[in-house]
C-alpha positions, 0 to 999 in steps of 0.5 A: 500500500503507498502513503494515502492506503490505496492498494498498488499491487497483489491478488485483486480482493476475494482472489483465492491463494496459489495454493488453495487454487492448487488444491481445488484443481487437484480435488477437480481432477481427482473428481473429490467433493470432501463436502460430499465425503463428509456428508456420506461419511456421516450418513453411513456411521448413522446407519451403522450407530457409529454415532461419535464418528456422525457427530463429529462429520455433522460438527464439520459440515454444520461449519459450512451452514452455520457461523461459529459462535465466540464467547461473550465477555460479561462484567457486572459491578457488584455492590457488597453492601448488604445487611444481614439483617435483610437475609432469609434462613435459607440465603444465610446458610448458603452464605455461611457454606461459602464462607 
């Protein structure tokens, strides 16, 4: 990229890598489609109740169809401040098991 952050060379944008069109032309000549594997693979173990082996080949191909979730960071501001006086039996025996 020059100065002013416009793009003066390289692969044009959504051109796949060399070695990823190598491999899609070594797939097309083999006539291998590794969703369709999949797919038979997991067909196949469901038929013979091989279901950790089908569970893992849907987990695969659902990667496909549905986008990974990430985790969420959670904050919560707490506010220590309480009265024992306020507490029910029940919340102050688990409060004490804690402690």
């Amino acid at each position: 990229m020059d100065k002013k952050g416009s793009k003066t060379g390289g692969r044009s944008k959504g051109t796949k890598n060399k070695r990823t069109q190598e491999v899609i032309g070594i797939l097309n000549k083999l006539d291998c489609n590794p969703i369709e594997g999949l797919a038979n693979i997991a067909t196949i173990a469901m038929k013979k109740q091989d279901y950790a082996l089908a569970g893992n080949m849907y987990k695969e191909l659902s990667q496909y169809m549905f986008p990974k979730r990430r985790a969420i960071e959670v904050s919560a501001e707490v506010n220590s401040n309480i009265d024992i006086k306020d507490l029910t039996d029940r919340q102050r025996r688990n409060l004490k098991s804690l402690l």
